[in-house]
N, C-alpha and C positions, 0 to 999 in steps of 0.2 A: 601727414604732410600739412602744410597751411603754409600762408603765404600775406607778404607786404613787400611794399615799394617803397624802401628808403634807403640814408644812408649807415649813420653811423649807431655805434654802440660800445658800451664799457666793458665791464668784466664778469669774468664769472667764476663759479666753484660751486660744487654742489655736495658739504659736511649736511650732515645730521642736525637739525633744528636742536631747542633746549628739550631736554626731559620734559616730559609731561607728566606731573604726578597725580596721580586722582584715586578717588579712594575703593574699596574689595567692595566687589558687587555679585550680581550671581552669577556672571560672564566666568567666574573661575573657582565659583563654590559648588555648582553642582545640583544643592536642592536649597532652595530659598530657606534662609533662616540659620544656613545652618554653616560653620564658619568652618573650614579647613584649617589646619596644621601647616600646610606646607609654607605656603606664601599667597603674598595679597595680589592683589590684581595691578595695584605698582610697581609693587616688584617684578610681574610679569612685562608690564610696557617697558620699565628699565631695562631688561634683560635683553627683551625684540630690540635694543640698538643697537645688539650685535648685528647686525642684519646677516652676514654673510656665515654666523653658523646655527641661523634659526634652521630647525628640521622641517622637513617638507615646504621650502621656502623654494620654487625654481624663479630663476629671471634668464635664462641664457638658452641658450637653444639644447631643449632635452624634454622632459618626461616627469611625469609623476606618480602617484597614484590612478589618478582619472583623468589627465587630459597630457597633451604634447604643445610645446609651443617653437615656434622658430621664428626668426627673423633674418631676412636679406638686406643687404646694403644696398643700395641702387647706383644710379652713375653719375649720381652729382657731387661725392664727395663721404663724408662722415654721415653712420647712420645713424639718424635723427629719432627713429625709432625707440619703444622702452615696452618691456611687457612681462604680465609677473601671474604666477598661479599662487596661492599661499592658505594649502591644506590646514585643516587642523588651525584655522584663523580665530576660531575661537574654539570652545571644546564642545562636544555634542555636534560633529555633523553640519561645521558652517567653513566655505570655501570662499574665500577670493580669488576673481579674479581681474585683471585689469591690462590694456591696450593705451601704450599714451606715445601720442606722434608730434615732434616738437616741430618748431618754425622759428624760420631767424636766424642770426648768427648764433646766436648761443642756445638754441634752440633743443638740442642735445643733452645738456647737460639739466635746462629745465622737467626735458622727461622723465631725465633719469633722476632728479631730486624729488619728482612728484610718485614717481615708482615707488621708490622707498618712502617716504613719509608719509602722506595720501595712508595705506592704511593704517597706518598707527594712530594719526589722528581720526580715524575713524573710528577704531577701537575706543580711544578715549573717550569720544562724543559720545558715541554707546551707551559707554559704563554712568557717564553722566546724565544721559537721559533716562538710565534705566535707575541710576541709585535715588535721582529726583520723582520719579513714579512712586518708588518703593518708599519715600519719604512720603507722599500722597495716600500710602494705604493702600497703591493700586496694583494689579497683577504681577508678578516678575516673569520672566520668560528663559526657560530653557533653551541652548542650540538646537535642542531634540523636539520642540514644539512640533508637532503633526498637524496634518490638514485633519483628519480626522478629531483631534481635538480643537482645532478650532470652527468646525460646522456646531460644534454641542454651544459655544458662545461666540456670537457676533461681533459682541464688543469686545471680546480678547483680542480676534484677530483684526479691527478696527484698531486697537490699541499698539498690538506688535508692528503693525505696517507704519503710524503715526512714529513709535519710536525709530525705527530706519529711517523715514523720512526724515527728521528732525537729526538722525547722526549724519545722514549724508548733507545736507544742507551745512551742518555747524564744521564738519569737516571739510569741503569743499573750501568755504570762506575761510576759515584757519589756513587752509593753503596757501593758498592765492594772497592774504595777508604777509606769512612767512616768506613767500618770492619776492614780496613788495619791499622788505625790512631788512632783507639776505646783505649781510655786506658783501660780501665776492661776488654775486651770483646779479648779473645785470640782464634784467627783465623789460626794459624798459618797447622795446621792439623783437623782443623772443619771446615764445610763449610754448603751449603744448596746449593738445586737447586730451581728452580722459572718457574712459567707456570702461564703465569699473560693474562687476557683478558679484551680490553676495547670494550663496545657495544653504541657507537653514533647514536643512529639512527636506520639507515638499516647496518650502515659498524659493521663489527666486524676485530676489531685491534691484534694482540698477539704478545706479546715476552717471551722469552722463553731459560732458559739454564739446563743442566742436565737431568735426566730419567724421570721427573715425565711426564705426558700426557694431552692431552685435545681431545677429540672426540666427534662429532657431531651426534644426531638421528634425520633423516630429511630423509622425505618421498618419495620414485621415482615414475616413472608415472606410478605404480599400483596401488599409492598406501599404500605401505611397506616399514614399518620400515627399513632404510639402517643405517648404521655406517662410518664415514668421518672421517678420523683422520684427526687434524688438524694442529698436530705437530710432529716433527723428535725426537725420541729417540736420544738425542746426547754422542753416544758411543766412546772409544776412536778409534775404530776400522775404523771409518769412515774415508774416504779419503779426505772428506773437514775438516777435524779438522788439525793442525797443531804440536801434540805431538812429532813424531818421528824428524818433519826438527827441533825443538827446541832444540833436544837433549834427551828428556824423552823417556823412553821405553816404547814399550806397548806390554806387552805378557798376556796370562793367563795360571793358574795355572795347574799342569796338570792333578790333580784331578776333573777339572770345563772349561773345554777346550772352554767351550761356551763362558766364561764371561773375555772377555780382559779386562785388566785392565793398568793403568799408573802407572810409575817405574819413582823412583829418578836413575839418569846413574848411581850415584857410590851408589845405597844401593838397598835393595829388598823390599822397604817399599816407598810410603805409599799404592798401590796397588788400586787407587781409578778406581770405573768402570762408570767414565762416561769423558768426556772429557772439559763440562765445567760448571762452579760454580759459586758460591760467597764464598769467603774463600778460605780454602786452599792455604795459600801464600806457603807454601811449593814445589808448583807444581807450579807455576804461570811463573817462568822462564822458564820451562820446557815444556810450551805450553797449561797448562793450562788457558782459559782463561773465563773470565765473560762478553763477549761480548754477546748480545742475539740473536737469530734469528728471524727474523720480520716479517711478515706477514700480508694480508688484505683480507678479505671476504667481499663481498656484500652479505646478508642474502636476503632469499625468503622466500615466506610464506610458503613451505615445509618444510624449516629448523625449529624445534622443541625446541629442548633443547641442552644445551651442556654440557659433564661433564669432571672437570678436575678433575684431581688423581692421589695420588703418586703413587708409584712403588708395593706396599703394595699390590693393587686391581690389577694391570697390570700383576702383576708376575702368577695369578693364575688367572687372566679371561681374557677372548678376549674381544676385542673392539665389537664384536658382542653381547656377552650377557651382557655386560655393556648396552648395548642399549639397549635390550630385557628388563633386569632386571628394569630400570628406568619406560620403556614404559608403561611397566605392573604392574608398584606398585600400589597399590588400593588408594594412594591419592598421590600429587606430593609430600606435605611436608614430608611425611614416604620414599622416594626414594631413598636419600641418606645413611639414616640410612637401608634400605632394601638393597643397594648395600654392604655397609661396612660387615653385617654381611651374605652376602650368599659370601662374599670373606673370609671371616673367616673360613665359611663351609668348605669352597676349600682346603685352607689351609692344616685345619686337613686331608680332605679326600687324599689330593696329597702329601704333605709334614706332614706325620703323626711325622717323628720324629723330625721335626724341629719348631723351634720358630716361630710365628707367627712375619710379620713383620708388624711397625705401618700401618696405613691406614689412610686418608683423604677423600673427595669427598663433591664436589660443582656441586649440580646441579641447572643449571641457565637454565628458562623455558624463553624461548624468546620472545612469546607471553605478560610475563609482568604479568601472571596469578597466582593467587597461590589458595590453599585449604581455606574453611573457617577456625573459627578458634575450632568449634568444629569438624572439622575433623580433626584438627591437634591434639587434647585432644585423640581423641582414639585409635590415635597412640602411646597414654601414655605419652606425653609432656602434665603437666600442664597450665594453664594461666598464674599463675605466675613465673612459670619458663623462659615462654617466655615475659613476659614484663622484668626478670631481663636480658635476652639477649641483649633486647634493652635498658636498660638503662644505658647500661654497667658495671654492677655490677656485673654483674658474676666472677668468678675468673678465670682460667686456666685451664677452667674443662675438656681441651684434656689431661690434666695429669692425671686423672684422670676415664677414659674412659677405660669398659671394651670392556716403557720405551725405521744406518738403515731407512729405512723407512718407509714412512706414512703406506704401510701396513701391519709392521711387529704388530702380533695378540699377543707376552708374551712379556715379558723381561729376560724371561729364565737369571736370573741372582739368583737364589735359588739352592742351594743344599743340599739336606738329612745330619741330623743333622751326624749321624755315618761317613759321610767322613770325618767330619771334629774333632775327637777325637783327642787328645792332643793338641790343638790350645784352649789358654783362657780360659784355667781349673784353678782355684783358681784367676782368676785374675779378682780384682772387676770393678764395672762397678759406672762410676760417677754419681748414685743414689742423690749424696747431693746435686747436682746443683739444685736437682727438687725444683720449686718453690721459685726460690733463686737466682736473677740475680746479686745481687749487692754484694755477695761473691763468692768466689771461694775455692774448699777445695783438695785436693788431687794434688797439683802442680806436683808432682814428683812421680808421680802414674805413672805403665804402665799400657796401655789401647789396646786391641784388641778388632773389631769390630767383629771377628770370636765367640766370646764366644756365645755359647747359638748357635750358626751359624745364620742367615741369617742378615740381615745388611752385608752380605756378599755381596751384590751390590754393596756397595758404598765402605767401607775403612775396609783392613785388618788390617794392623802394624800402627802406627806411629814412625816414623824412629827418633834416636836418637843421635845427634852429640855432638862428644866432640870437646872443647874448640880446641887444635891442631890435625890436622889429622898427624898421622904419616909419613914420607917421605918413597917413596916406596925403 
């Protein structure tokens, strides 16, 4: 979710950016030095434009190898939701995975641009920081690197964390560039956030901007089930964020005093409650930014599963029965789909008058384990629902489908539909984008993320400038 209080906005579509071409690295030779026959690692990124018949690629509600994901629509309209597993990301043993929840009017279509692109230019950044090491004389690094090989040298695995660090930073900012420059694709008050996870090995990588979350169920020396958040709700409220030195305001309302939110200096709009995005150029001087925050785990054989999720599931459960609920699902692949809808539950039972907001969840079993596939049938996924998953045929069927620190337990960013009465009453809601990137309809629409209430995380107003500002 996320949110801003304004009005207007252009258009959108969400094509495939240009090729990125870059040169054969070890990412797809295998052992340093040593050059395959088959093809370069160009050829490899040109090929991932197919998106929708890359193998082990899921984004729609189903299954993989090692993890399940699902997503629900909520009750405000089109779901805003985006979320992807993508096995086999690189070769030796390295997994993506990623949770991205738009805001805005075109909100939507920004997720789903960042689904797909996000990692390829991650890959790219990669191969670029690793071919530039290897130009240095410096280590190269296999998908298969071990923890055990990297306690025998320090500075290897100083090095391999530095090169993630550096792809996710370069790809991050390649994104949020590519939104800025998008002809169709109008960012200027829609954005997404992202809570992206790469697993090499034993290391688990993350970056990460915005409310969504990612927490860990991994065992203590009981024994029992514990909960590890693995990432910072990035609020504007937070003292490492940079809002207020930039100029932008950050108050919250006074009816929801919980949930700060960022202020254009001269308007009361666009009210967004997180501190940083992709999109949202409207805030971007102001301090908002789409830097990510980075991260490195060494996994143990305790650590279990991980689940990331938008704000949807965070707002109305705790990082504790998120754990619970997964641990205890009667098969892994039902997990996800058993988390989405006991936060549904919540929903109604906590937030009776208010709109359910979308939901997401990846759960990714670390072990590398999944159900057979007649346990996944009697959780009511057919067979061949799940071979269309994989062969990417399926359509966009999340449209379709009925957030401080690490240990803060809500996102307390929801409030009861009655506080918010006259805020986005008759004002429609850009329904037409759904399934429809390569038009835009409603240019000069005004748009409140208030109607219906909750989206009330992320963006109230979208603020509206005219041509001359008056002289005061």
């Amino acid at each position: 979710m996320g949110g801003c209080v304004s009005t207007s906005s252009r258009s959108t579509s969400g094509s495939m950016g240009r090729r990125e071409e870059v040169s054969p690295t070890c990412c797809d030779i295998g052992f340093c030095g040593q050059k395959r026959t088959k093809r370069t690692f160009s050829d490899h990124v040109i090929a991932l434009h197919h998106l929708p018949s890359v193998p082990n690629r899921v984004f729609t509600n189903g299954k993989s190898r090692s993890s399940c994901i699902f997503t629900q629509q909520g009750r405000k309209g089109i779901n805003q939701d985006a979320m992807i597993v993508w096995e086999d990301f690189m070769p030796e043993d390295v997994t993506f995975c990623g949770v991205f929840d738009g805001h805005g009017p075109h909100g939507h279509l920004v997720a789903r641009k960042v689904r797909d692109a996000l990692p390829l230019k991650l890959l790219s950044s990669m191969d670029s920081c690793q071919s530039r090491q290897n130009g240095s004389g410096q280590t190269c690094f296999k998908g298969s690197l071990k923890a055990a090989d990297l306690e025998k040298d320090v500075s290897a695995e100083e090095r391999l964390i530095s090169l993630w660090r550096e792809a996710f930073m370069k790809s991050y900012k390649a994104m949020d560039k590519e939104l800025r420059s998008h002809p169709n694709l109008d960012c200027f008050c829609s954005g997404s956030t992202a809570v992206t996870i790469v697993k090499q090995g034993s290391n688990l990588f993350m970056g990460y901007i915005g409310d969504s979350r990612a927490v860990m169920g991994s065992k203590d020396n009981n024994d029992s089930m514990v909960a590890i958040q693995l990432t910072v709700d990035l609020k504007p409220d937070l003292p490492t964020e940079r809002i207020k030195r930039c100029k932008g305001r950050v108050f919250a309302l006074q009816d929801e005093p919980e949930v700060c939110r960022v202020w254009l200096p001269f308007d009361d709009a666009p009210g967004l409650a997180m501190a940083r995005a992709f999109g949202d150029f409207c805030l971007k001087e102001y301090g908002v930014i789409s830097m990510p925050e980075f991260s490195h785990r060494l996994l143990t054989e305790k650590d279990q599963f991980i689940v990331l999720a938008s704000d949807g599931v965070w707002d109305v459960l705790s990082n504790e029965e998120v754990v619970e609920i997964v641990s205890s699902a009667p098969s892994r692949s039902s997990a996800a789909r058993m988390l989405v809808d006991s936060a549904a539950r919540e929903w109604k039972l906590k937030y009776p008058t208010s709109k359910m907001d979308d939901c997401a969840v990846v759960c990714f079993f670390l072990d590398g384990k999944m159900d057979s596939e007649s346990d996944y049938e009697e959780q009511g996924f057919s067979s061949a629902t799940i071979q269309s998953y994989h062969s990417g045929n399926a359509g966009e069927s999340d449209d379709s489908c009925h957030r401080s620190e690490p240990s803060l337990q809500r996102n307390f960013t929801v409030r009861p539909s009655e506080e918010c009465e006259g805020f986005g009453n008759g004002r429609p809601h850009p329904e037409e984008f759904e399934g429809n990137e390569d038009t835009v309809a409603g240019e000069d629409q005004n748009w409140l993320g208030l109607e219906g209430v909750t989206r009330v995380n992320s963006l109230i107003q979208l603020p509206r400038f005219s041509e001359e500002r008056p002289n005061p």
